[in-house]
C-alpha positions as CSV (number, residue, x, y, z in Angstrom):
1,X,-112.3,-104.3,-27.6
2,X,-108.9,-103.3,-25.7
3,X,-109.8,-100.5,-23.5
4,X,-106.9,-98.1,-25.3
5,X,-108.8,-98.6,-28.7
6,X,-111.6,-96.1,-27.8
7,X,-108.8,-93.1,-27.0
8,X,-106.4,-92.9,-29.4
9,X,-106.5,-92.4,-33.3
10,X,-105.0,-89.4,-35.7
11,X,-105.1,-88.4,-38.5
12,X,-101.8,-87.4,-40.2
13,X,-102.3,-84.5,-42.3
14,X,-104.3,-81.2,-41.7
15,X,-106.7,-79.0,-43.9
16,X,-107.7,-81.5,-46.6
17,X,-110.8,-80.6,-48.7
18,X,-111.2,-81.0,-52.1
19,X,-109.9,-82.4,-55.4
20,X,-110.5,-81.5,-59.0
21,X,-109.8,-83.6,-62.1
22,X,-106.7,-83.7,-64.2
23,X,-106.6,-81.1,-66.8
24,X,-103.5,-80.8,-69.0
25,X,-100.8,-78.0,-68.8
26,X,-97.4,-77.9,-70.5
27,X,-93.9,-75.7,-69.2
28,X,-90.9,-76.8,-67.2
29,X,-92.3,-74.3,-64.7
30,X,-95.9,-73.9,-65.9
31,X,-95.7,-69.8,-64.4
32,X,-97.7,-68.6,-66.8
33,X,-100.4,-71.3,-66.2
34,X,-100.0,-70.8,-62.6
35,X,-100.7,-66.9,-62.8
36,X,-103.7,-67.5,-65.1
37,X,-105.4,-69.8,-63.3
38,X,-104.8,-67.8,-60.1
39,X,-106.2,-64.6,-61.6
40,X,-109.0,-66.6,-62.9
41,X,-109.8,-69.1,-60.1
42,X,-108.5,-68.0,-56.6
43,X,-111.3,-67.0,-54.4
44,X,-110.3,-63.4,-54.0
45,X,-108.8,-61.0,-56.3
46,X,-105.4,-61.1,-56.5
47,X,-103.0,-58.1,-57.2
48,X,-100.6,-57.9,-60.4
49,X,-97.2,-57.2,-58.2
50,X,-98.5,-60.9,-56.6
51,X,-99.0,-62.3,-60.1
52,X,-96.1,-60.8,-61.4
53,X,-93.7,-63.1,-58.8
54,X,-90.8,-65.4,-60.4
55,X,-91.9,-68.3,-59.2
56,X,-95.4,-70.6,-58.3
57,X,-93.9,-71.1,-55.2
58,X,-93.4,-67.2,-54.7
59,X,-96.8,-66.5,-55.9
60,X,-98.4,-69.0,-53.5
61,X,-97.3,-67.6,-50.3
62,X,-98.5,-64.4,-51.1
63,X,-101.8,-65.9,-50.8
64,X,-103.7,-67.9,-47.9
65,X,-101.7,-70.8,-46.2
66,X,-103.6,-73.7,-47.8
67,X,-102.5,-72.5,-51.9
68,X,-99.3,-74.1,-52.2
69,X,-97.4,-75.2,-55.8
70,X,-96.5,-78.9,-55.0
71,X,-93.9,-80.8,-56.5
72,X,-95.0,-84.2,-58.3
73,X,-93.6,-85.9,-54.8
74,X,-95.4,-83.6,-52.6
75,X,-98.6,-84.4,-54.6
76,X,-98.4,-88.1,-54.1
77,X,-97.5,-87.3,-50.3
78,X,-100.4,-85.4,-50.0
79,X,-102.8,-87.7,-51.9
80,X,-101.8,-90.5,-49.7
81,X,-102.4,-88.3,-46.9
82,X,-106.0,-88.3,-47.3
83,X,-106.5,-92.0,-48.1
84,X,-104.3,-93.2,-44.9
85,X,-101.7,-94.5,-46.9
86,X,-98.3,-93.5,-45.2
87,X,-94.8,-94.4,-45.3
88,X,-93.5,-91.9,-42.7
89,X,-92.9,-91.3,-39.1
90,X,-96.3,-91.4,-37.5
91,X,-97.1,-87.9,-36.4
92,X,-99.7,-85.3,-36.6
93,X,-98.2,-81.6,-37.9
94,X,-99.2,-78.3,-38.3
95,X,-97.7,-75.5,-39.4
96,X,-95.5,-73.3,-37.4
97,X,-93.2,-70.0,-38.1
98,X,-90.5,-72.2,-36.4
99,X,-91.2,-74.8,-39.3
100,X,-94.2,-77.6,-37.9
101,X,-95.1,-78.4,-35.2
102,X,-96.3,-81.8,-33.7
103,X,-99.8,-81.9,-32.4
104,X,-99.7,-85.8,-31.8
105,X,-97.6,-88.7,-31.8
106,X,-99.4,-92.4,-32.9
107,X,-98.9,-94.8,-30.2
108,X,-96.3,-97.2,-31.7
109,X,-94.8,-95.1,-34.8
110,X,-91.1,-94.8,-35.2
111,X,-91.4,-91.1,-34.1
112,X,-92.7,-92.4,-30.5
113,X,-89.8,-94.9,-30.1
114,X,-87.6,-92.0,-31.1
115,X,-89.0,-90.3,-28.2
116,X,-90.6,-87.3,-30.2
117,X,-93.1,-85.5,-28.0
118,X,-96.7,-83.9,-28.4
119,X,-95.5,-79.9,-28.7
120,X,-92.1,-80.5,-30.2
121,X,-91.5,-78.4,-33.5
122,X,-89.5,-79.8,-36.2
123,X,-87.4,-76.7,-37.8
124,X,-85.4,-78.6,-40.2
125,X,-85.0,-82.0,-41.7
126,X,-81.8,-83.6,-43.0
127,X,-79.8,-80.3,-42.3
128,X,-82.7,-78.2,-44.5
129,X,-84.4,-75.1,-42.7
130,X,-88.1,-75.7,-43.1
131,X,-88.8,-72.6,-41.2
132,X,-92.4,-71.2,-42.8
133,X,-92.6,-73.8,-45.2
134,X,-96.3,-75.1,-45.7
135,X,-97.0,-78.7,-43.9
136,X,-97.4,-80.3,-47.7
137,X,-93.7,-79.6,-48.4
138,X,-92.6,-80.4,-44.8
139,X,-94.6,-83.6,-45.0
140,X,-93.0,-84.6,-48.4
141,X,-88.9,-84.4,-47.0
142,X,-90.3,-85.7,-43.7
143,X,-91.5,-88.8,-45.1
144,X,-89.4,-91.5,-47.7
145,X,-89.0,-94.9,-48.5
146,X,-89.6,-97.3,-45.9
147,X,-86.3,-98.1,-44.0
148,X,-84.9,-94.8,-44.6
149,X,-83.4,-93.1,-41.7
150,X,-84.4,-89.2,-41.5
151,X,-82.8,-86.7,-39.6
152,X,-85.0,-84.3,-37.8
153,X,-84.0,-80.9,-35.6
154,X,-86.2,-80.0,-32.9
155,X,-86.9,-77.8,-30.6
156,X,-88.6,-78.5,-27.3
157,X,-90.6,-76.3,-25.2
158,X,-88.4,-75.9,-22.3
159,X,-85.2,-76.9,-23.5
160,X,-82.9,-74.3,-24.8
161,X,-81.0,-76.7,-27.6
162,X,-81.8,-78.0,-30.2
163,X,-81.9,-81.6,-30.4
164,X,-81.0,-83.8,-33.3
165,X,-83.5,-87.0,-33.8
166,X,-83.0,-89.6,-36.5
167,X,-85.9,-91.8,-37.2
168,X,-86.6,-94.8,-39.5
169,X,-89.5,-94.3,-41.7
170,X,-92.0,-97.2,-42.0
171,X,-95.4,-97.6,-43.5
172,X,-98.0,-96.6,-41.1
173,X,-101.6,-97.7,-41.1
174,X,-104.4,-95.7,-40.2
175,X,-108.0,-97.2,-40.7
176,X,-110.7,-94.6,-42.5
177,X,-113.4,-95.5,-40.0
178,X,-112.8,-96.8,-36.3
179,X,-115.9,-98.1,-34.6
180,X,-116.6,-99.9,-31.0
181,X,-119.3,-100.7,-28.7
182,X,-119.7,-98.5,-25.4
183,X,-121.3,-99.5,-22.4
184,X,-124.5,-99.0,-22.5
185,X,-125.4,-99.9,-25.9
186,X,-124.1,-96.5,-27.3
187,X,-122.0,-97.1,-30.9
188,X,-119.2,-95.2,-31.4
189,X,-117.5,-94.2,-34.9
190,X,-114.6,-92.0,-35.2
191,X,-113.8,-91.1,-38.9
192,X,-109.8,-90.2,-39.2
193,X,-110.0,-88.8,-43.1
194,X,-113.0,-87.7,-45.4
195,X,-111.5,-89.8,-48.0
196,X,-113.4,-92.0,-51.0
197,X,-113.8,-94.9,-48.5
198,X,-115.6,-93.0,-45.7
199,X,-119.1,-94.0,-46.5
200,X,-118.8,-97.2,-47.2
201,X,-116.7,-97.6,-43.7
202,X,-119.1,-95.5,-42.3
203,X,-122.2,-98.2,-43.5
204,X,-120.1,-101.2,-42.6
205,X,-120.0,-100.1,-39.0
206,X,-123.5,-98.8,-38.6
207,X,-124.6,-101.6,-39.9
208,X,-122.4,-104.3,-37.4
209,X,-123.5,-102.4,-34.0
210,X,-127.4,-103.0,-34.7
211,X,-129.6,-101.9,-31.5
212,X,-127.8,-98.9,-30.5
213,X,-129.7,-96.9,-28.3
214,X,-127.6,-93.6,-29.3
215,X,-124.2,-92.7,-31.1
216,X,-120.8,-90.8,-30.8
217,X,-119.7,-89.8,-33.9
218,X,-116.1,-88.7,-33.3
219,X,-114.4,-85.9,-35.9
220,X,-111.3,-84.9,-33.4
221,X,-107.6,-84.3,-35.2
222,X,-110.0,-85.0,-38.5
223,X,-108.4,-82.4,-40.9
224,X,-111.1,-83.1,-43.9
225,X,-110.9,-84.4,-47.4
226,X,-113.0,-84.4,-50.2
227,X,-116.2,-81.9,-50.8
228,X,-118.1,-85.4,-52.4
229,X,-117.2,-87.0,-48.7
230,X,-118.7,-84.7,-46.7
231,X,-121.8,-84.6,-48.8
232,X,-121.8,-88.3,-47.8
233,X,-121.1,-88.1,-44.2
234,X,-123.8,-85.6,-43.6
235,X,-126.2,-87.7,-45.4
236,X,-126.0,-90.3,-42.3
237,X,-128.2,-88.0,-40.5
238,X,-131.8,-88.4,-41.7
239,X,-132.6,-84.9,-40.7
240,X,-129.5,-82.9,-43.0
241,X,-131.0,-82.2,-46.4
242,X,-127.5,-79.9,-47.1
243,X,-124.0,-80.3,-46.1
244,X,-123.2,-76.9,-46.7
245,X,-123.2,-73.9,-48.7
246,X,-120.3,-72.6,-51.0
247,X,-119.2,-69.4,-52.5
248,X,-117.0,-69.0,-55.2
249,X,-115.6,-65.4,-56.7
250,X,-118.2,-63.8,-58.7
251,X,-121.0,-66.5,-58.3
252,X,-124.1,-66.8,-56.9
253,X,-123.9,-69.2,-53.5
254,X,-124.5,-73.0,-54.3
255,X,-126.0,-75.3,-51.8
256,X,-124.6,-79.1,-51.8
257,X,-127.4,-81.7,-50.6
258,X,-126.8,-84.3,-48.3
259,X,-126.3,-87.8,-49.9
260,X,-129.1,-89.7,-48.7
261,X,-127.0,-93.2,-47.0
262,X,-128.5,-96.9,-47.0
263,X,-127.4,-96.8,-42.8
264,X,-128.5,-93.8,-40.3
265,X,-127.8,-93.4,-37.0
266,X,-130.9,-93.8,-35.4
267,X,-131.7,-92.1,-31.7
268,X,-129.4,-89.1,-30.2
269,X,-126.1,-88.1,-31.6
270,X,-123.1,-86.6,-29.8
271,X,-120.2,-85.1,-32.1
272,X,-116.8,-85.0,-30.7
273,X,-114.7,-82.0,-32.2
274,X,-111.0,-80.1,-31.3
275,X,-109.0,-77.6,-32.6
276,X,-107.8,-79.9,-35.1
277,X,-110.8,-80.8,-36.8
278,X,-110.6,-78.6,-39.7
279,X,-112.6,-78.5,-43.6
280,X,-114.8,-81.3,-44.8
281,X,-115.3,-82.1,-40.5
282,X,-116.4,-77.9,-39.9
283,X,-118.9,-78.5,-43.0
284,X,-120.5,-81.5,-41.7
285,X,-120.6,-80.4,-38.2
286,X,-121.6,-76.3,-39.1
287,X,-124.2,-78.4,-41.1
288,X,-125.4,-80.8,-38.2
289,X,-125.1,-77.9,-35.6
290,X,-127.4,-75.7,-37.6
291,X,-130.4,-78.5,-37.8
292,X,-130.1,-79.2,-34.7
293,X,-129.3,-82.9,-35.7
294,X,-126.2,-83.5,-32.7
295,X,-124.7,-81.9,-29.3
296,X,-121.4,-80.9,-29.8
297,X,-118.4,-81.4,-27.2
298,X,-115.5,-80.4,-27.1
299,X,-113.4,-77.6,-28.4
300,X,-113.8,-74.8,-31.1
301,X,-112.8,-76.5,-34.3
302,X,-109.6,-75.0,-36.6
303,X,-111.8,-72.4,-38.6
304,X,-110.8,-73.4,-42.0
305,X,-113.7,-72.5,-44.2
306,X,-111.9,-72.6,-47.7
307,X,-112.3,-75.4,-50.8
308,X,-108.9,-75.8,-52.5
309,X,-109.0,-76.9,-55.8
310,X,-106.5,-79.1,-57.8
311,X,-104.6,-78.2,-61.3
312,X,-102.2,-80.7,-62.0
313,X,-99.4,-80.1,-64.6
314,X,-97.5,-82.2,-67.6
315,X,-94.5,-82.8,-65.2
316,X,-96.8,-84.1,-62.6
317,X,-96.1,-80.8,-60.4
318,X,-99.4,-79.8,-58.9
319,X,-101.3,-76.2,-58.1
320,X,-103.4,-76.6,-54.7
321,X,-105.4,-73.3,-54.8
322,X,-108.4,-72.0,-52.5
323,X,-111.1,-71.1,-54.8
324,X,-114.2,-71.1,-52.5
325,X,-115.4,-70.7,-49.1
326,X,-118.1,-72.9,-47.5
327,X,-120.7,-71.9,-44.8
328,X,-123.7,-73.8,-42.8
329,X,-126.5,-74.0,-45.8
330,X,-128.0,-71.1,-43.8
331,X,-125.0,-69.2,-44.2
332,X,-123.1,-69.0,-40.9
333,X,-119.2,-68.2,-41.7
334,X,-117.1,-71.2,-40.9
335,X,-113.7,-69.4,-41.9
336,X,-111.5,-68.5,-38.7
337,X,-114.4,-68.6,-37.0
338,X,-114.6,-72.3,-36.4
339,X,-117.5,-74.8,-35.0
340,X,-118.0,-73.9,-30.9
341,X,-119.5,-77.0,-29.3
342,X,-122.2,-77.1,-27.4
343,X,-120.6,-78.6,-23.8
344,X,-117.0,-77.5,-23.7
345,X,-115.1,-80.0,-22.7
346,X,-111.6,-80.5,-21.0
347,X,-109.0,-81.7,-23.8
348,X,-108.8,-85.4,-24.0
349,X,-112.4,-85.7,-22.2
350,X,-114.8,-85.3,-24.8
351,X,-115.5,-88.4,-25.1
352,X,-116.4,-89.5,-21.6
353,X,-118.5,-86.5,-21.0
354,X,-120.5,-86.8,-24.3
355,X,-121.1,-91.0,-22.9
356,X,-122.1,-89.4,-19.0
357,X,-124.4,-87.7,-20.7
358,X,-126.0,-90.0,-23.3
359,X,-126.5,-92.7,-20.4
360,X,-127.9,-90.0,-18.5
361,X,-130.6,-89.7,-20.5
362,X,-131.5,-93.0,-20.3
363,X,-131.9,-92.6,-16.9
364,X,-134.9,-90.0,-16.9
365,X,-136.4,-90.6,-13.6
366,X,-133.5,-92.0,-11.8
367,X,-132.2,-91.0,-8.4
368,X,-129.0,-89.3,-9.1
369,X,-126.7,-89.8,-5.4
370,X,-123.9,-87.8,-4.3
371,X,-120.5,-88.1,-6.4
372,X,-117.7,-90.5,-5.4
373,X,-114.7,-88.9,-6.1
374,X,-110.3,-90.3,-5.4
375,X,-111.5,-93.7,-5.0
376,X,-109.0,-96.4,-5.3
377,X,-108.7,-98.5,-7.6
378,X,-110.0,-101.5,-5.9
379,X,-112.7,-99.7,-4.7
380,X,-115.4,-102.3,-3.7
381,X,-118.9,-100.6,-3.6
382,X,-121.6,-101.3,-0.8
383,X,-125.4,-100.1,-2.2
384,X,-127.4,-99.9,0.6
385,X,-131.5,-99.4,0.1
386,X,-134.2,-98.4,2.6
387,X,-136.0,-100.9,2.4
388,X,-135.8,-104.9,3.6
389,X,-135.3,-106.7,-0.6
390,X,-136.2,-109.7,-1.7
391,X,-132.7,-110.0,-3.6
392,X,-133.6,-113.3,-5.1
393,X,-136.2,-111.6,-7.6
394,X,-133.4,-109.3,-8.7
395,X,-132.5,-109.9,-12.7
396,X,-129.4,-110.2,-14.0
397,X,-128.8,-106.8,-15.3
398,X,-129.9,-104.9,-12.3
399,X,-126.3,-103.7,-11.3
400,X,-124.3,-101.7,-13.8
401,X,-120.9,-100.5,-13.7
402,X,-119.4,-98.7,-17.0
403,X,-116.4,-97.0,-17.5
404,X,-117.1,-93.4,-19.2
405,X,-115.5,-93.8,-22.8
406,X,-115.3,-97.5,-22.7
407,X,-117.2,-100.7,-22.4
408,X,-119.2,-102.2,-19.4
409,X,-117.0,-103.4,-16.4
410,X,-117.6,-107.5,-15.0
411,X,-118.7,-107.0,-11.5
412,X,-119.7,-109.4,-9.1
413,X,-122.6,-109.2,-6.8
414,X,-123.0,-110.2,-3.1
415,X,-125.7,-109.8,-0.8
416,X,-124.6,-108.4,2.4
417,X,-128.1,-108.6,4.4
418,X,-131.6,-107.9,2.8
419,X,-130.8,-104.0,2.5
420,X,-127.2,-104.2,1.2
421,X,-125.5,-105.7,-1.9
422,X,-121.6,-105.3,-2.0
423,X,-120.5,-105.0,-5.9
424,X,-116.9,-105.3,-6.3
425,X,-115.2,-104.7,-10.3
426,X,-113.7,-108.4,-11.0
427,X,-110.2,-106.3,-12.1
428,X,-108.7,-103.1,-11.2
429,X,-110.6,-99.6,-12.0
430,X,-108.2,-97.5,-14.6
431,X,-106.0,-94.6,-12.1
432,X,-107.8,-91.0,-13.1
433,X,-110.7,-92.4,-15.3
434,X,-114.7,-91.7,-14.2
435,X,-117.5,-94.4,-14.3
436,X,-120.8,-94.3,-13.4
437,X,-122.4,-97.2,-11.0
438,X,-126.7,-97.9,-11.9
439,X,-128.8,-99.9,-10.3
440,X,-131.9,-100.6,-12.4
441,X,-135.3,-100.7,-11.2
442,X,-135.6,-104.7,-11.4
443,X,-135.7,-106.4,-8.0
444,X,-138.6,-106.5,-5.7
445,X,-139.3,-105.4,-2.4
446,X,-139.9,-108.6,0.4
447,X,-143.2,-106.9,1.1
448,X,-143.5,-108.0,-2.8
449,X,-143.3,-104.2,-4.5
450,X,-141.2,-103.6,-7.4
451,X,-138.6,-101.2,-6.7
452,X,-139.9,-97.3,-8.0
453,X,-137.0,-96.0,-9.7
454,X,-133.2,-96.8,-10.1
455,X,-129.9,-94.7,-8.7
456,X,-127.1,-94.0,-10.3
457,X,-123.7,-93.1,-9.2
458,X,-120.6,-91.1,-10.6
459,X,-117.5,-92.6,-9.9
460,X,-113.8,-90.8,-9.9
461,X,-110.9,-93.0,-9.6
462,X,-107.8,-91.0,-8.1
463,X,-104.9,-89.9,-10.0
């Protein structure tokens, strides 16, 4: 596993949840359909001077931001969205009053070799304002057929003009489930979309990292999916007997069980979350945080607690409309209100804290020694004991050196004299990454004692 293949996967569309089947409605612009079904189906009751409006695009932005009136193109956008299939730029959006604005770039995408930055906000694409326009319709002129060229305006947090960008749009590829092996036996998964292929991924990986002592199970820049995926993903955890709870206008709250999975993770769980983990991600996590099944790390997640439905028209034109809101199965509000972690966690360093502490707890008993901090990179480590050693009883695995987010680091071993060994990392340490240095408990004294307990070390490399 390359070392950058831990850090950095997105997900390119936010606020995702949940998908109805086709029914059939006729009308060039099916407005009367649209204002029945929103007076019949929309979560909360909707006034007649909203229902009234020309237009299903007028009516919808009277309402909450994720009930939008999509276009048979912006549909198929949005579908493809969810399942990771993208002909596009390669970024990460969110709305803005400025039009969207760009939470992340993916390493490699046309937008990155166009030099588009994390922060920039896109205000209007081929000449056309999409100022306030919802992130489904920004998504669908954004994106085109592959080897297009788009043109994009944006502005950039301290610059006081507007730049002019034009990209070429290609097909970009973003696995459903991404899975590696950390040092220390500890699997990690990161799920990118709640999509129909999530649990099966999800199996598939549990099921190749066999003898994992704990997990990471990473939901960061996850934006959700469908309701029937989430019911999976919770169903991972053998504790979760519901993935949440949901309330629709005018009926009684249903609870959703878990669906029970053929792979579990097995041991302690840590669940990564950031502001941009949002929907089917906040119902599996309010779900997991409730029983007590995971620690959290991170940031507050988005706070989108609402189930949008589908109503798909003749002409292929499509109604996404919130008609629920979901809570923890115990009934804790999810809605603005978000998912607080349990250890919050500098942005970008959730997963290297949630590791330093699942080794840690393998290392009940340990000797914990004073923090190395701005060490170079070629930092060569001397581990010095109290006691004469008889280093030629010491096992293979006694000396440990693992970089915090990543895999374990070759070191060699020298013995200086029969107190000291001298460990030295057989390639460069990573400029502003942590590690942490153990010595295990599996070498024996010259006097013939086995050594008591093993030290450990945290590690800081300078900037």
């Amino acid at each position: 596993m390359k070392r950058r293949s831990v850090r950095y996967f997105v997900l390119l569309l936010m606020a995702i949840l949940f998908y109805m089947p086709f029914a059939s409605f006729a009308s060039a612009e099916p407005i009367e359909d649209i204002r029945q079904l929103v007076r019949d189906e929309y979560v909360d009751a909707v006034p007649e001077s909203v229902l009234m409006k020309k237009t299903g695009k007028e009516i919808t932005d009277a309402l909450d931001p994720h009930s939008v009136y999509l276009s048979k193109k912006e549909y198929e956008g949005f579908i493809n969205g969810i399942d990771q299939r993208i002909v596009g730029i390669g970024v990460v959006l969110e709305e803005n009053a400025k039009g969207v604005k760009i939470i992340s770039v993916i390493p490699n995408s046309p937008a990155e070799q166009a030099g588009i930055l994390q922060g920039d906000i896109i205000t209007a694409v081929n000449g056309t304002s999409i100022a306030e326009m919802a992130v489904q319709s920004a998504i669908a002129l954004i994106g085109g057929e592959e080897g297009t060229v788009v043109s994009l305006s944006i502005q950039r947090p301290d610059v006081s003009k507007t730049m002019k960008v034009q990209v070429k749009r290609k097909e970009i590829h973003l696995p459903v489930v991404e899975s590696a092996i950390l040092g220390g036996r500890i699997g990690y998964i990161r799920l990118n979309s709640f999509s129909d292929e999530a649990a099966g991924e999800m199996n598939d990986a549990i099921q190749s990292m066999k003898g994992m002592e704990s997990w990471i199970f990473d939901l960061r820049d996850n934006g959700g999916g469908y309701i029937t995926a989430a019911q999976d993903v919770a169903g991972f955890f053998p504790d979760v007997r519901y993935a949440f709870q949901l309330r629709e206008k005018n009926k009684q709250p249903l609870l959703y069980e878990a669906k029970r999975q053929k792979h579990m993770f097995n041991g302690p769980v840590a669940v990564l979350l950031n502001k941009n983990s949002a929907s089917a991600s906040e119902m599996v996590a309010a779900s997991l945080k409730e029983k007590g099944a995971a620690t959290f790390y991170g940031q507050r997640s988005y706070g989108k607690g609402t189930m949008q439905a589908m109503f798909p028209f003749e002409d292929g034109s499509v109604l996404k409309l919130t008609t629920a809101r979901f809570y923890s199965p115990g009934g804790q509000a999810v809605d603005q209100v978000g998912v607080l972690p349990d250890h919050k966690t500098e942005i970008g360093r959730e997963l290297a804290f949630a590791h330093r502490d699942l080794l840690r707890s393998g290392l009940k008993g340990y000797t914990r020694m004073r923090s190395l901090n701005n060490v170079p990179k070629t930092k060569t480590f001397l581990i010095e004991m109290n006691t004469p050693m008889n280093w030629k009883t010491m096992a293979p695995e006694t000396v440990k050196l693992i970089e915090l987010g990543g895999e374990e680091v070759p070191v060699t071993v020298h013995v200086e004299n029969d107190r000291a060994l001298k460990v030295t990392p057989t390639s460069p340490l990573v400029t502003g990454e942590s590690y942490l240095l153990i010595v295990h408990p599996k070498v024996t004294s010259k006097a013939g004692k086995p050594m008591k307990k093993g030290i450990y070390v945290e590690v800081q490399v300078k900037k």
